[in-house]
C-alpha positions in Angstrom: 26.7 -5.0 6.3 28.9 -6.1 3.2 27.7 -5.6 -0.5 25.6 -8.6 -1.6 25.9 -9.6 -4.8 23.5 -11.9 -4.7 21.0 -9.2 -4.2 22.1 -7.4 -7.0 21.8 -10.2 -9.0 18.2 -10.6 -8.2 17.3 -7.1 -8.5 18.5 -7.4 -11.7 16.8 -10.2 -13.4 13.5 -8.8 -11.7 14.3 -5.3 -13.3 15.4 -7.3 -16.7 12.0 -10.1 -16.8 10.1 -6.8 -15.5 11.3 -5.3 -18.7 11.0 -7.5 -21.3 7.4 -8.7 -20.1 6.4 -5.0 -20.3 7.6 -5.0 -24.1 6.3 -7.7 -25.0 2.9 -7.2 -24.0 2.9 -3.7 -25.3 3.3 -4.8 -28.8 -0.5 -5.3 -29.0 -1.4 -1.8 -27.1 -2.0 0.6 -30.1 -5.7 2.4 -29.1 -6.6 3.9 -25.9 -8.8 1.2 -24.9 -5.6 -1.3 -24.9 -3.9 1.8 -22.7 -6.9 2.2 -19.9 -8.5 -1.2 -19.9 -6.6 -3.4 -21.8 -9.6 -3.7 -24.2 -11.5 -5.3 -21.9 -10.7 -8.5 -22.3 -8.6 -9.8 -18.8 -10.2 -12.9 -17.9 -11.3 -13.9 -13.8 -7.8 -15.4 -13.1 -5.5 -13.8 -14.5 -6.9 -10.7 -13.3 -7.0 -11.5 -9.8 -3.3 -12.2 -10.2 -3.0 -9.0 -11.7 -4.8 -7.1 -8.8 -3.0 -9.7 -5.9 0.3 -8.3 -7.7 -0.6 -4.4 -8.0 -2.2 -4.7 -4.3 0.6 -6.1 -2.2 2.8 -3.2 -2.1 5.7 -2.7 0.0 3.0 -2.2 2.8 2.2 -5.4 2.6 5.8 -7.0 1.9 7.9 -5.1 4.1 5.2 -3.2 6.4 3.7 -5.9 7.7 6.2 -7.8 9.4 7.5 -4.9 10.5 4.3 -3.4 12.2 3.9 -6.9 14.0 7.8 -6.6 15.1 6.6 -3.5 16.6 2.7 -3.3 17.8 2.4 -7.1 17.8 -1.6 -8.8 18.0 -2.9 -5.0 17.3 -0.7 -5.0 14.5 -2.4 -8.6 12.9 -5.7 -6.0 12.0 -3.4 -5.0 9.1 -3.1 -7.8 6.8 -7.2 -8.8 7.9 -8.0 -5.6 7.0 -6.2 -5.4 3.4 -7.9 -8.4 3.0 -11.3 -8.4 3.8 -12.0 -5.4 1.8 -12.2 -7.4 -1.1 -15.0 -9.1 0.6 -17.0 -5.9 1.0 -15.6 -4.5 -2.8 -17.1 -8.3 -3.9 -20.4 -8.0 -2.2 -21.1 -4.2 -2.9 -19.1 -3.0 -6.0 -17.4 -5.4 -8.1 -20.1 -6.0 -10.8 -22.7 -3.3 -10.8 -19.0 -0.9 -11.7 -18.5 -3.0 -14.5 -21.7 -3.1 -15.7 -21.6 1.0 -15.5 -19.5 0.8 -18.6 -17.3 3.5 -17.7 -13.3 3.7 -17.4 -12.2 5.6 -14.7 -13.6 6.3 -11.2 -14.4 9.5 -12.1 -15.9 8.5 -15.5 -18.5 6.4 -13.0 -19.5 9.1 -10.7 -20.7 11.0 -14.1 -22.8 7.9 -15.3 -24.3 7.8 -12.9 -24.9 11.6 -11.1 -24.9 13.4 -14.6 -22.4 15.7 -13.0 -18.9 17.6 -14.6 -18.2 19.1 -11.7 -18.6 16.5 -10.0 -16.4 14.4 -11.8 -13.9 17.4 -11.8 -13.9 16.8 -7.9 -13.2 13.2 -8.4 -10.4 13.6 -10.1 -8.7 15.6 -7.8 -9.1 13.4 -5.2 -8.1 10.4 -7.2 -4.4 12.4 -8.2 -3.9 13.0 -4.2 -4.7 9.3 -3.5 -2.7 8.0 -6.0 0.2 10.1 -5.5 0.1 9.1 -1.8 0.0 5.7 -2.2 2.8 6.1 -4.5 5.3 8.5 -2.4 5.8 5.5 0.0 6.0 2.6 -3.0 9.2 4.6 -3.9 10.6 5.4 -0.2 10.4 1.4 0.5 12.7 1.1 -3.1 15.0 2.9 -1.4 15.4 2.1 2.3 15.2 -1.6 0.8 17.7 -0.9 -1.5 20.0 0.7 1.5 19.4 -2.1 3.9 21.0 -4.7 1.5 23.5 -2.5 -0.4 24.8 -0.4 2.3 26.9 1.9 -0.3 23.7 2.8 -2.2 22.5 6.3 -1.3 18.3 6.1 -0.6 17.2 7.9 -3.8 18.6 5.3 -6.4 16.1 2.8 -5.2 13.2 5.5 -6.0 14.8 6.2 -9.5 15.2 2.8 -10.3 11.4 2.2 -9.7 10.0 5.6 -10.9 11.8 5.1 -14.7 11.2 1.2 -14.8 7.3 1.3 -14.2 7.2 4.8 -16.4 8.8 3.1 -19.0 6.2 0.1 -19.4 3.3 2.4 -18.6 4.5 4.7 -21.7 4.6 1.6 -23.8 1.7 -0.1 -23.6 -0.4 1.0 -20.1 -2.9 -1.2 -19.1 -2.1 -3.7 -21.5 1.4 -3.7 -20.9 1.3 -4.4 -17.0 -1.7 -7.0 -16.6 0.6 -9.6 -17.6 3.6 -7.9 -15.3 2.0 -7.3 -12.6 0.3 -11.1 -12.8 3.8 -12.6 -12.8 5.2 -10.2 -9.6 2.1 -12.0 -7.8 3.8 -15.3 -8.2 7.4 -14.1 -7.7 6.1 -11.9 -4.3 4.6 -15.3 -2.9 7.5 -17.2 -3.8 10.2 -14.5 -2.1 8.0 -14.3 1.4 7.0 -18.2 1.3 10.1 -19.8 0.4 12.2 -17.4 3.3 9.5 -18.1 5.6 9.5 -21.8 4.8 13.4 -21.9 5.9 13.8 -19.6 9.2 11.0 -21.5 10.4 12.7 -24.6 9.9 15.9 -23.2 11.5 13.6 -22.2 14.8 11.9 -25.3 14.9 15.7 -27.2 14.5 17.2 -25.2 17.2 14.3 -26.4 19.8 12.5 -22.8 19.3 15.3 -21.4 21.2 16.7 -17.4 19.7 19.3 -15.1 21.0 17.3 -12.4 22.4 14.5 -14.7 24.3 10.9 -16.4 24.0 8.3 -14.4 23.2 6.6 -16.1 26.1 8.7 -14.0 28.6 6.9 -11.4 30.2 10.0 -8.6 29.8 11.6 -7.0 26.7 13.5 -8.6 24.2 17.3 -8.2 25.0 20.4 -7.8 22.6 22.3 -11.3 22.2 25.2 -9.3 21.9 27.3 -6.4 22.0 25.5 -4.4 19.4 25.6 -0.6 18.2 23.2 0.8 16.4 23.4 3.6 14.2 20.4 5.9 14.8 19.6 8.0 10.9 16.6 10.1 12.2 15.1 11.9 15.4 13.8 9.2 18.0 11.9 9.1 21.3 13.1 6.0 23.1 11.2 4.7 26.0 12.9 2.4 28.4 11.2 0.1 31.0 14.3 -1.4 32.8 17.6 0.6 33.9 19.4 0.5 30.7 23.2 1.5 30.6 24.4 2.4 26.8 27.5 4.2 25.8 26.7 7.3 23.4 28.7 9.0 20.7 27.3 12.0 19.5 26.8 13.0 15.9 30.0 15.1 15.0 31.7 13.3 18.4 35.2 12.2 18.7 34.6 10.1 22.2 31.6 8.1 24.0 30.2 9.2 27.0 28.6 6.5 29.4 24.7 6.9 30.6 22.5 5.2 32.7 18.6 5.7 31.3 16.7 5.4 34.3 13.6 3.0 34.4 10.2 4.7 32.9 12.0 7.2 31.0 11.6 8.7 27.9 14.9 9.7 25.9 15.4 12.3 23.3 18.6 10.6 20.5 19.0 13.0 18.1 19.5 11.9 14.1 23.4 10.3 13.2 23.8 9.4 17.4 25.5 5.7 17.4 24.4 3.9 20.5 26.6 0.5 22.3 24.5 -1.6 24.3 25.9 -4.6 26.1 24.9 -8.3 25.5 21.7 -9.0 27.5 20.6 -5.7 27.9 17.2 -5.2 27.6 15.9 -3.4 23.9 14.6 0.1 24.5 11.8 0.8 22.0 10.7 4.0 19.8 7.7 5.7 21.7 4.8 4.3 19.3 6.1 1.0 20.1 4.9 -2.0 22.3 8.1 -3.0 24.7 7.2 -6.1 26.7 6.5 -9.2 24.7 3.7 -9.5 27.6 2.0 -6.6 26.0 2.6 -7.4 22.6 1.1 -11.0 22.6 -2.3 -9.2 24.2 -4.3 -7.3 21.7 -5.9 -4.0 23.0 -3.9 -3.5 25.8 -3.1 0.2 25.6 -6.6 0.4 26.9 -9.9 2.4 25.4 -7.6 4.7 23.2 -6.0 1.7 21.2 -9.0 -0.1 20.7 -10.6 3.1 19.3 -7.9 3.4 17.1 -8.3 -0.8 16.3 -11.9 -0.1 15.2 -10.8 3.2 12.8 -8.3 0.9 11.2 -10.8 -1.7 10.5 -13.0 0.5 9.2 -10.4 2.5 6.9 -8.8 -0.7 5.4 -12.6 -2.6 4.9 -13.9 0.5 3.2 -11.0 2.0 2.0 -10.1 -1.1 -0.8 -13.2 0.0 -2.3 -12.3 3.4 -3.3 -8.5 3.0 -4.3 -8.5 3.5 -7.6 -6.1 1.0 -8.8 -7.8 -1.2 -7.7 -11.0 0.0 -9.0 -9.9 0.3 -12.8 -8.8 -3.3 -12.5 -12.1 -4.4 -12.6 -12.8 -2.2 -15.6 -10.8 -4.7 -17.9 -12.7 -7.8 -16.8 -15.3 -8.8 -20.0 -18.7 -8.4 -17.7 -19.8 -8.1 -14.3 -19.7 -12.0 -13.7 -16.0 -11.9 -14.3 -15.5 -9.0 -12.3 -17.4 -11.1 -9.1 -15.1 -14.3 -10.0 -12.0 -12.2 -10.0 -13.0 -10.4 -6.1 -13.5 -13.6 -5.1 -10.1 -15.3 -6.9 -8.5 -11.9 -4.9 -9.6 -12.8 -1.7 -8.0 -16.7 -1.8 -4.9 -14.7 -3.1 -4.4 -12.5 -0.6 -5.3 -14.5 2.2 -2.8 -17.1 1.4 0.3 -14.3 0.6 -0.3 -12.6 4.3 0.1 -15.5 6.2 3.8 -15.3 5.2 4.8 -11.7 6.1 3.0 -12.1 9.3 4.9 -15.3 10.7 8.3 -13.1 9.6 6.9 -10.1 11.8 6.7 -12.8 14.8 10.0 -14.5 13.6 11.9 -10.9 13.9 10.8 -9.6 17.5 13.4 -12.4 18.4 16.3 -12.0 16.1 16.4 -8.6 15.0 15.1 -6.7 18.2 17.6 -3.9 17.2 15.3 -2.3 14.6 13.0 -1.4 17.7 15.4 1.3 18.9 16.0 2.6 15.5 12.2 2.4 14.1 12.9 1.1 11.0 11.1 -1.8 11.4 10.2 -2.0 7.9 13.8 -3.2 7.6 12.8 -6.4 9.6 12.2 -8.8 6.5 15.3 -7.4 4.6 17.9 -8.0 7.8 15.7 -11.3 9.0 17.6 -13.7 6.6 21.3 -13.1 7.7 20.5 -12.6 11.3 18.9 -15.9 11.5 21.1 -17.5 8.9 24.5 -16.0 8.8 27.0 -17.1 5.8 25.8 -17.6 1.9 22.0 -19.0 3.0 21.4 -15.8 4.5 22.7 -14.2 2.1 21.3 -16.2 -1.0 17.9 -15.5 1.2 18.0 -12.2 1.5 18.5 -12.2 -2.0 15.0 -14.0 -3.0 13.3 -11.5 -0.6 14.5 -8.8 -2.1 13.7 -9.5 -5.6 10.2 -10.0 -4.1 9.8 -6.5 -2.5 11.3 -4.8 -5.8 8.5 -6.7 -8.0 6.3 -5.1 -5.2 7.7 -1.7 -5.4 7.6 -2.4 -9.3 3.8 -3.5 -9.3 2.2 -1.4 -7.2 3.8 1.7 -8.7 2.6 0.3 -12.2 -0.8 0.4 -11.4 -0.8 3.6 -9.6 0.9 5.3 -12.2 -1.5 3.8 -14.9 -4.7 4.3 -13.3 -4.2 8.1 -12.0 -2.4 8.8 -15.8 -5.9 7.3 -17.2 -7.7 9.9 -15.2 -5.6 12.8 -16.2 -5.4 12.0 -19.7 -9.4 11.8 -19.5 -10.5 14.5 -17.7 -7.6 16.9 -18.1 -6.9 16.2 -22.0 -8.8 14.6 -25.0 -8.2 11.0 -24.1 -5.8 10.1 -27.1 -2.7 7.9 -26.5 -0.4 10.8 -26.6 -2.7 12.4 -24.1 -1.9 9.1 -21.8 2.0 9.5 -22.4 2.2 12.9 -21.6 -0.1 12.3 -18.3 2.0 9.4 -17.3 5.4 11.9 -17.5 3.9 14.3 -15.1 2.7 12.1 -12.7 5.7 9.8 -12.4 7.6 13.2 -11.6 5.6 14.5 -8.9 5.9 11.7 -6.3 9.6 10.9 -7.2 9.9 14.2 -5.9 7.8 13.9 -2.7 9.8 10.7 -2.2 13.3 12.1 -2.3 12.4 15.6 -0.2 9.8 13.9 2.4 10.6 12.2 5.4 9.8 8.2 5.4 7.5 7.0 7.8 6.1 3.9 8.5 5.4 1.9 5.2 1.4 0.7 6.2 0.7 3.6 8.8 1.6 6.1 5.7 -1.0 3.6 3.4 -2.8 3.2 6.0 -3.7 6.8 5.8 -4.5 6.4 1.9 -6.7 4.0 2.7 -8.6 6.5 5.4 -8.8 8.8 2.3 -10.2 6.5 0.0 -13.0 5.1 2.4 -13.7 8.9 3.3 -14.4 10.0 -0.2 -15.1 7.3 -2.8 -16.7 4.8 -0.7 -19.9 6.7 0.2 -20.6 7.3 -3.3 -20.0 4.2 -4.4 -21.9 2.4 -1.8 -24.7 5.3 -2.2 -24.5 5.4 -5.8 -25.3 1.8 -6.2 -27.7 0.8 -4.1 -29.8 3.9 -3.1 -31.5 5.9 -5.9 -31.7 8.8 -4.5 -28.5 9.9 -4.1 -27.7 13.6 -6.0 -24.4 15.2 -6.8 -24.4 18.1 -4.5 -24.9 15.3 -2.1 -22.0 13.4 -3.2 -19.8 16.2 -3.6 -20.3 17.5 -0.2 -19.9 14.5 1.2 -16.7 14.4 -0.7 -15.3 17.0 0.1 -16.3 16.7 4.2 -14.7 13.4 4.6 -11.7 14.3 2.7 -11.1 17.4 3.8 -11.4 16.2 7.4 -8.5 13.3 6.2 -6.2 15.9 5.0 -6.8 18.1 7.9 -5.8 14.6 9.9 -2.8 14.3 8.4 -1.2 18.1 8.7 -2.1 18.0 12.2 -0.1 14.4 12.0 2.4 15.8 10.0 2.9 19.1 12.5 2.8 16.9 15.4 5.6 14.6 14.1 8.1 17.4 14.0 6.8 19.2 17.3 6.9 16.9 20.0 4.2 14.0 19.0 1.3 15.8 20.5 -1.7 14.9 18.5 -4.1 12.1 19.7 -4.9 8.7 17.8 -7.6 10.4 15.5 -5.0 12.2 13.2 -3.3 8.9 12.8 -6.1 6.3 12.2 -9.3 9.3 11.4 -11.3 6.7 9.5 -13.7 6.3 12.8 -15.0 9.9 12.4 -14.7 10.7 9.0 -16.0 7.9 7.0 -19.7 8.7 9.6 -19.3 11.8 8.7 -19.0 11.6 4.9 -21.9 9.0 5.2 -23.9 11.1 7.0 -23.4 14.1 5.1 -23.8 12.5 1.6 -27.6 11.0 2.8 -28.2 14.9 4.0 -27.7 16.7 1.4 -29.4 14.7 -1.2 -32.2 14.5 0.6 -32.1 18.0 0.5 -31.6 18.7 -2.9 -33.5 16.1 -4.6 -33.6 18.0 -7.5 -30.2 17.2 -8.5 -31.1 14.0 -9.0 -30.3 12.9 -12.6 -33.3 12.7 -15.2 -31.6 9.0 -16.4 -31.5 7.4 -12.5 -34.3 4.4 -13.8 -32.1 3.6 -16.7 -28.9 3.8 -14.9 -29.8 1.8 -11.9 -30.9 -0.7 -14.8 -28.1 -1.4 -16.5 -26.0 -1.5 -13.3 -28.3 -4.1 -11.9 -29.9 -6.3 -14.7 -28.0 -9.7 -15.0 -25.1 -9.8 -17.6 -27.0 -11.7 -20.3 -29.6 -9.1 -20.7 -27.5 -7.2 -22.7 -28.1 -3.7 -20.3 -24.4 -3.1 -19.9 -22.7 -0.4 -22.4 -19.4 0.9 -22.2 -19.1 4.7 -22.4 -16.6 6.3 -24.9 -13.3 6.4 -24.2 -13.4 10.5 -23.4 -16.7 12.5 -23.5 -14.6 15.1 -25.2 -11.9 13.7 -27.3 -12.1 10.6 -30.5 -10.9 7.1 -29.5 -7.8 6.3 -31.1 -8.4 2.7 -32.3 -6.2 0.7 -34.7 -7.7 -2.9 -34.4 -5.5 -5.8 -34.2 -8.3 -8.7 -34.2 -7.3 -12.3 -32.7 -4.2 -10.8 -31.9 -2.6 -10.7 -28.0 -6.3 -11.0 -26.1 -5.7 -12.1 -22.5 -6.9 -16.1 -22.3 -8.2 -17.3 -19.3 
């Protein structure tokens, strides 16, 4: 693939508006309530934008099309799932966490349980989230920077992103990226719609022919060509036709011809290039779903898959709730009313934006079939344009969808970085504004890091598994802490700790299993069926164990998370139990309008 220019072009003005909206806004941010909830003052809509934007990450604009290229109807449970958590976050959490007053997820489990070590707890969990929700933020900047610009080596998209969003979080936090991350809504459903809009058009033109066959056929997609494709790490391929290919080894001078017999399972090591004639059927990566029969069925990989269906749904309905940039998003909305309005303002979002990725996932099992035998299927909304569209549209195309996954790379990792600095500079230091600077350096440094040294995986399996995490360890309590008054703090934090521990024991069993054959079954990929029970289960044990560790203040807290807004219940807690609020008061001056 040639350099782009168009694409750098976009990335540019996206970097630039990114930038300068950033600025702007910071020029009000001068206390720490403008740095950790932008004073409070976001209003319904423009705070749904804002959590739309920080939300749909490059799971959502580059991982969902690609898990649909590859699983097909099982993989539609992703973008339902992403969604309808709001629903339950609406119903359950939304207001009552406003009311609480507090400022950080953390700063709510202490309201309410009357616990420091509890909160201590909290925090750590809330760092490991964050950070793995950000590791794969920056690994998308960078295989998306590498699919378009060829020349680009995979870390420069990661440092773009990690010293962008730093920068704007340093300046202003909060109230620096509400209005960013508000705007990257808008341009993110305007990159996915507008491509969508187009190749559809082009199908629908060309009497809903494509070069590698309807999706109606029962067998395989086939190359339309002679293609080679470069393979750039370890794959299993599994073929389920008599394939012939001509292989050149890494380091090889010459090809060697090979026959892959049917039902077999073939070892291509990292750097192999692999030449497959025109109409030969596409062999797909292990995890993969290889008849379009298949893929059109949900649940056909029998008992297993629809096991791991139901720990998905559970992991992305419950697991919204307890992400925590998500979470302090509803911290800045003026009451709980607002904070309602805006779930439900989130919802419509949403709902409208993954419509789009999933028609493109569809779209690219019948133009881009390739990315099957390589895996990166991520890659599918990035090579979709030019495939379907060769010449300057596709190019001009891939342009506008790549300035849409950088805002996404650029949002997501704004809010990430703001909400788990908030928590460090509040629990860890005294709270102060150079607290929050110094807490946003060192986290932006630890998953630029992971990103560069780790291995990339699958954009929404690797969320996915934040997602487990979160609905393992912060829904219980949050669900619990709400609505059942007799919930303690050795109850919470064993419950805690059981579900997440048994997450993070899921994924190093994952993790060992990906570099030693693939052994481990479905629960260390999609745990959420057992551990989000077992956290439950757990929590409602040991509290009613140890009710003595239920706080003195319970009455009075259940209160004011309850009692309608215009009671006048709600309080907000002080900045840091252990530190002075910084607060140089601008009044009338840069308040978020409606």
């Amino acid at each position: 693939m040639e350099m782009n220019p168009w694409v750098l072009t976009g990335i540019v003005l996206v970097a630039a508006l990114t930038f300068y909206l950033g600025h702007r806004s910071s020029r009000f941010a001068n206390s720490t309530h403008d740095f950790l909830v932008a004073r409070r003052t976001v209003r319904s809509r423009r705070n749904a934008a804002a959590i739309s934007g920080e939300y749909l990450s490059a799971a959502s604009f580059l991982g969902v099309a690609g898990i649909v290229l590859k699983e097909g109807a099982d993989g539609l449970w992703y973008p339902i799932g992403f969604t309808a958590g709001y629903l339950a976050l609406m119903l359950f959490v939304a207001a009552p966490l406003r009311r609480s007053g507090a400022y950080t997820l953390p700063d709510f489990l202490e309201a309410r349980l009357g616990s420091v070590a509890l909160r201590r707890c909290a925090t750590a969990f809330v760092v490991l989230i964050g950070i793995m929700y950000l590791v794969p933020q920056l690994q998308g900047a960078g295989l998306a920077l590498h699919t378009v610009l060829p020349g680009v080596p995979l870390w420069v998209g990661a440092l773009a992103v990690t010293v962008l969003v730093a920068g704007n979080v340093l300046a202003g936090g909060m109230r620096a990226i509400t209005v960013v991350q508000a705007f990257q809504y808008w341009l993110k459903l305007f990159a996915i719609a507008v491509p969508a809009f187009v190749l559809c058009a082009v199908f629908v033109v060309g009497q809903h022919s494509s070069p590698s066959g309807a999706l109606g056929d029962a067998a395989p997609p086939v190359f339309s060509q002679d293609t080679t494709v470069a393979v750039q790490t370890d794959v299993g391929l599994r073929v389920d036709v008599v394939t012939p290919v001509r292989i050149k080894d890494p380091g090889a001078t010459t090809e060697r011809t090979v026959v892959w017999a049917k039902g077999a399972t073939e070892q291509v090591a990292k750097d192999t290039q692999l030449k497959f004639a025109a109409g030969t059927p596409v062999p797909v990566v292990e995890d993969a779903v290889a008849n379009n029969s298949d893929w059109l069925r949900p649940g056909s990989g029998g008992l297993g898959d629809l096991l791991q269906t139901y720990s998905l749904i559970l992991a992305t309905f419950l697991g919204t709730m307890g992400l925590p940039h998500v979470l302090v998003r509803f911290y800045t909305n003026p009451d709980g009313k607002a904070a309602r309005r805006t779930a439900v303002h989130v919802l419509l979002l949403l709902g409208l934006f993954y419509l789009f990725p999933t028609l493109l996932g569809v779209i690219s099992r019948m133009y881009v079939p390739e990315l099957l035998v390589t895996g990166q299927t991520d890659a599918a909304v990035l090579r979709l344009p030019q495939s379907v569209l060769p010449g300057v549209a596709g190019e001009v195309l891939t342009a506008v969808v790549m300035a849409g996954a950088f805002a996404a790379f650029l949002s997501t990792s704004s809010g990430l970085l703001v909400s788990v600095a908030g928590v460090v500079s509040t629990d860890l230091f005294k709270g102060r504004v150079p607290d929050f600077r110094w807490a946003t350096g060192i986290v932006a440094v630890i998953p630029a890091v992971l990103a560069l040294t780790m291995r990339p995986t699958d954009l929404s399996l690797s969320v996915g598994m934040s997602f487990a995490l979160a609905a393992s360890t912060f829904s219980p309590l949050l669900v619990l802490g709400i609505w059942w008054r007799r919930l303690t703090w050795p109850g919470a934090m064993a419950g805690m700790i059981v579900g997440g521990g048994l997450v993070i024991a899921a994924i190093v069993l994952n993790t060992v299993s990906g570099y030693t054959g693939n052994w481990a079954p479905w629960l260390a990929d999609q745990p959420a069926l057992l551990t989000v029970p077992a956290a439950f289960l757990v929590t409602v044990l040991v509290s009613l164990a140890t009710k003595d560790g239920t706080p003195a203040d319970v009455n009075a807290v259940m209160l004011r998370l309850h009692a309608p807004d215009p009671l006048g219940f709600m309080r907000d807690r002080a900045v840091a139990r252990f530190g002075q609020v910084q607060n140089k008061e601008r009044t009338g001056k840069g308040r978020h309008r409606k």
